[in-house]
C-alpha positions in Angstrom: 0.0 0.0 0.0 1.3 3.2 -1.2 1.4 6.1 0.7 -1.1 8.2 -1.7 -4.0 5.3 -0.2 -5.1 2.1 -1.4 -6.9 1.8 -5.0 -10.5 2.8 -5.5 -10.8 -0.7 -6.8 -9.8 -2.0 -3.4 -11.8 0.2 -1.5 -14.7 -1.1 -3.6 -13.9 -4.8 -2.8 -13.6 -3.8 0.9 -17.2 -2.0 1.3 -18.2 -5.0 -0.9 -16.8 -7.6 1.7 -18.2 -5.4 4.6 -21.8 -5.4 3.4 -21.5 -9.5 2.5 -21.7 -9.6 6.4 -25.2 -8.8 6.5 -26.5 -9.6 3.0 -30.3 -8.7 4.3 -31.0 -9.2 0.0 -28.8 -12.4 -0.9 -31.3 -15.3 -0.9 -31.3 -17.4 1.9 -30.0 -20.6 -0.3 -26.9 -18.8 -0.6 -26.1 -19.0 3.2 -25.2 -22.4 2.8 -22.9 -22.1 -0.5 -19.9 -24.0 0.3 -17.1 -21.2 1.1 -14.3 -21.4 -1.8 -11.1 -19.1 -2.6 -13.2 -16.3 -3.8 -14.2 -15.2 -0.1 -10.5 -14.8 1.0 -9.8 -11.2 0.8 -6.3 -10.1 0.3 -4.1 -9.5 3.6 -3.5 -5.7 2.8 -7.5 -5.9 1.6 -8.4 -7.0 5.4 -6.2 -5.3 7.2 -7.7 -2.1 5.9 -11.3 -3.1 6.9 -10.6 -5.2 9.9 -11.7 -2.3 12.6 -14.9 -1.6 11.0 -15.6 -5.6 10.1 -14.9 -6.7 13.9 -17.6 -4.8 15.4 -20.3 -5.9 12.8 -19.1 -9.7 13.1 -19.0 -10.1 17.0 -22.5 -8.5 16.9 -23.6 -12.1 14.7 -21.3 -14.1 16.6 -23.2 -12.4 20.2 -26.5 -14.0 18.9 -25.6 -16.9 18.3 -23.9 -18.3 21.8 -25.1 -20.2 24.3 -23.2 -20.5 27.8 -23.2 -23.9 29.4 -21.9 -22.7 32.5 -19.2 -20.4 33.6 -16.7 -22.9 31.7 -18.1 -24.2 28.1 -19.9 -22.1 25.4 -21.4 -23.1 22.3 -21.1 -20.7 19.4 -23.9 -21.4 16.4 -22.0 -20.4 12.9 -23.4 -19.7 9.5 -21.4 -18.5 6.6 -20.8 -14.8 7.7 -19.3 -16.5 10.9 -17.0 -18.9 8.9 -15.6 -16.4 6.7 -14.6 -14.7 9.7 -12.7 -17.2 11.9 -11.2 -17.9 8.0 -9.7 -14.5 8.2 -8.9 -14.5 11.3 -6.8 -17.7 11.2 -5.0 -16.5 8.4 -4.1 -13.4 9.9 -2.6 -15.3 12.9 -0.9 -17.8 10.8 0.3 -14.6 9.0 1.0 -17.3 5.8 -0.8 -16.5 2.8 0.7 -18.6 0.3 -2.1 -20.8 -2.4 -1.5 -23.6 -0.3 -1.9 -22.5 3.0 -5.2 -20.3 2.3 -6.6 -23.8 0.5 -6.2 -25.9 3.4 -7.7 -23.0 5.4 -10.8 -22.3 3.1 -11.5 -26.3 3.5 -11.0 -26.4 7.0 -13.3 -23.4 7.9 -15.9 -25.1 5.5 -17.1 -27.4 7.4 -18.0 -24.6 9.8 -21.0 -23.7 7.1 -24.4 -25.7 7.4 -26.0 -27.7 5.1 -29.7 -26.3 4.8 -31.4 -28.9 7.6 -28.3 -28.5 9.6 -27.2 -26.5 12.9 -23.0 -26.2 13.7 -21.4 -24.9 16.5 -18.1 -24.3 17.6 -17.8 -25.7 21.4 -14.8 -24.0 23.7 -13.9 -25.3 26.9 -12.5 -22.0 28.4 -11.1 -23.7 31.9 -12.4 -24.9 35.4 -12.4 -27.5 37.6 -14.3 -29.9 34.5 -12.1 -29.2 31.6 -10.3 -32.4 31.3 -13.1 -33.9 31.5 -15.6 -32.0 29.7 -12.6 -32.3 26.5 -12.6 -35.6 26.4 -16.8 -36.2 26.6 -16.7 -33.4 23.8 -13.9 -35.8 21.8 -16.7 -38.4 22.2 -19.9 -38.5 20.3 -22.8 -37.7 22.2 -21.8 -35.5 25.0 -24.0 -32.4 23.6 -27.4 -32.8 22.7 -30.2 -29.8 21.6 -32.8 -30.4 23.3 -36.2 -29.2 21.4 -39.1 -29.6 23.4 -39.8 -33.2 23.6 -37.1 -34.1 21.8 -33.3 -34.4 21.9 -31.0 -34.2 18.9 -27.5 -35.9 19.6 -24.6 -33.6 18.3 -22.4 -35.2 15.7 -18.5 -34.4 16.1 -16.7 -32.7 12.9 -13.7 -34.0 13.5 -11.2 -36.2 15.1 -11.2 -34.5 18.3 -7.6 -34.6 20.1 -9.5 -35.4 24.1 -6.8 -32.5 25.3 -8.0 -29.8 23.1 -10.3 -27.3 24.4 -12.2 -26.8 21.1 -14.7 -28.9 19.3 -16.9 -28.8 16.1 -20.5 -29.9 16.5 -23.4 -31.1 13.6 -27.0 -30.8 14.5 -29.4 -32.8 12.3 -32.9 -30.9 11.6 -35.9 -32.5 10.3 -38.9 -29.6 9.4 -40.8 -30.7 12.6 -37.3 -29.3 14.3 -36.9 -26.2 12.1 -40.9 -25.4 13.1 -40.4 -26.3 16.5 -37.1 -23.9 16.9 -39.4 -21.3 14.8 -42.2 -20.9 17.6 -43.0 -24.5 19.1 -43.6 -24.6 22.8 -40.5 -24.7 24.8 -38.2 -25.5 26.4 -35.5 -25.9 24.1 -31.9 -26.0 25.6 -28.3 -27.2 25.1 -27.7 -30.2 27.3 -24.1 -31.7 28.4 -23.3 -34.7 29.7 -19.5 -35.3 30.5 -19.4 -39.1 30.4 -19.8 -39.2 34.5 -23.7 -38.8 35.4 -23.0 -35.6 35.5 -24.5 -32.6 33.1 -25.1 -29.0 32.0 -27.9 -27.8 31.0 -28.9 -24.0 29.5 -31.9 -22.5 27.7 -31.4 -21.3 24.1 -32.5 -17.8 24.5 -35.3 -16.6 22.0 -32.9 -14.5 20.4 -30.7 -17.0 19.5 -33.5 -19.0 18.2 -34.5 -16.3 15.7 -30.6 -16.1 14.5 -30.7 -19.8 13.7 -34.0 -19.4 12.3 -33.3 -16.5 9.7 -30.7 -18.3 8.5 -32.9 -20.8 7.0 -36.0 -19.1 6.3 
């Protein structure tokens, strides 16, 4: 970058990546488009709009978290949220060679839901439970979404390493779910169960419904 500013073009592709966050127009279908290389923004690109995309991102990633306790919470992504942590993790890698952002864009893909899908990002964040609560997460099972009646068992991404304090989640929806989630009688929570009798269980606030919700519909 010059010291005369970056190119109007850039700017351009910058406002352009700033509004994508919200897309209030782009048809819901398009929420679950697989991410590919033509959502990486170039490092200079980001770095120019990275104070003013922050704020608008944490505001999604806010409704869309769920606290199982003090210790564990359970983030909902969608595609705005994906493209995020995909930024983000190139920017702390600071590596931006063809390779490297490949491997990323496919990693952070599976962080995008299928249509009848729900994914969450689980973090253990500490306390007296975290060995334990890893290695229920590395299991699958251990987190279940509890709609109403019934409870859907949370399907693990990935090969979970038991030590590591974060964990990738699948939630299956059938349209009974998605309607239920909509505005079917309650209670609808997150439920934990770390392997010893023992679990966690927290409401999924109306708010956070409606996030999941609008993604869909």
């Amino acid at each position: 970058m010059n010291a005369a500013g970056p190119p109007l073009g850039a700017v351009r592709h910058g406002e352009a990546f700033l509004a994508s966050l919200a897309a209030p127009d782009e048809p819901r279908q398009r929420w679950h488009r697989p991410l590919d290389l033509a959502d990486v923004v170039p490092p200079d690109l980001y770095a120019l709009v990275r104070s003013r995309y922050l704020p608008l991102v944490r505001r999604v990633l806010e409704r869309r978290r769920v606290y199982l306790g003090p210790d564990v919470s359970v983030q909902f992504e969608n595609r705005a949220t994906a493209v995020y942590h995909l930024h983000e993790s190139l920017r702390a890698d600071g590596i931006w060679s063809a390779r490297h952002v490949a491997d990323a864009v496919a990693d952070h893909g599976r962080l995008v839901p299928a249509p009848d899908q729900l994914v969450a990002t689980v973090m253990v964040h500490g306390g007296d439970r975290a060995d334990r609560v890893c290695e229920a997460l590395a299991r699958q099972g251990a987190l279940h979404l509890q709609l109403a009646s019934r409870a859907i068992e949370g399907r693990s991404l990935d090969e979970s390493d038991p030590r590591y304090p974060v964990h990738y989640v699948a939630f299956e929806l059938g349209e009974d779910d998605w309607r239920a989630l909509a505005r079917g009688p309650g209670p609808h929570s997150l439920v934990l169960c770390d392997g010893e009798a023992a679990s966690v269980a927290a409401p999924v606030p109306p708010a956070v419904r409606r996030a999941l919700v609008d993604d869909r519909y």
